[in-house]
N, C-alpha and C positions, 0 to 999 in steps of 0.2 A: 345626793341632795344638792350638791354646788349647780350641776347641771339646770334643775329642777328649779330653784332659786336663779339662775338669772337668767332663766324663761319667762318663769311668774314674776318675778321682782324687777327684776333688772329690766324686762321689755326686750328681750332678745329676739323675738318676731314680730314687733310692732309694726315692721314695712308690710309683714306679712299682714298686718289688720287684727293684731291681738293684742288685746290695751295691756299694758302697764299697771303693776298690783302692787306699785312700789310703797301702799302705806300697810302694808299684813305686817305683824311680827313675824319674827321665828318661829312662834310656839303655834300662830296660826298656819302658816304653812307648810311645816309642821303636820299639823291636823287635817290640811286639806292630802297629803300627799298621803298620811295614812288612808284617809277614805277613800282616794283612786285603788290606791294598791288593794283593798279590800275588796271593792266594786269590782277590780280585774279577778282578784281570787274567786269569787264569789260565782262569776259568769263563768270562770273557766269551768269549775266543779259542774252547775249547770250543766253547759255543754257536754262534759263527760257523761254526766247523768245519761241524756239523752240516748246519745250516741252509744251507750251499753243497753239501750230499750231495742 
């Protein structure tokens, strides 16, 4: 989560062109990081799906 947090928060790739999310709470980012992780789960399974067709 530290990582993750001063990506999103902190603006750790901003040279890169990725704005700064420095006003979320915790509990929101938080939230967003569950919905990636699920979004990855979710596609991964997908994929397996297929790929056993």
């Amino acid at each position: 989560m530290a990582v993750f947090d001063k990506v999103v928060r902190g603006g750790a790739y901003r040279a890169l062109g990725m704005p700064q999310f420095d006003y979320l709470t915790e509990q929101q980012l938080q939230s967003i990081q569950a919905y990636i992780v699920n979004q990855a789960w979710t596609d991964f399974e997908a994929q397996q799906a297929a790929a056993r067709k």
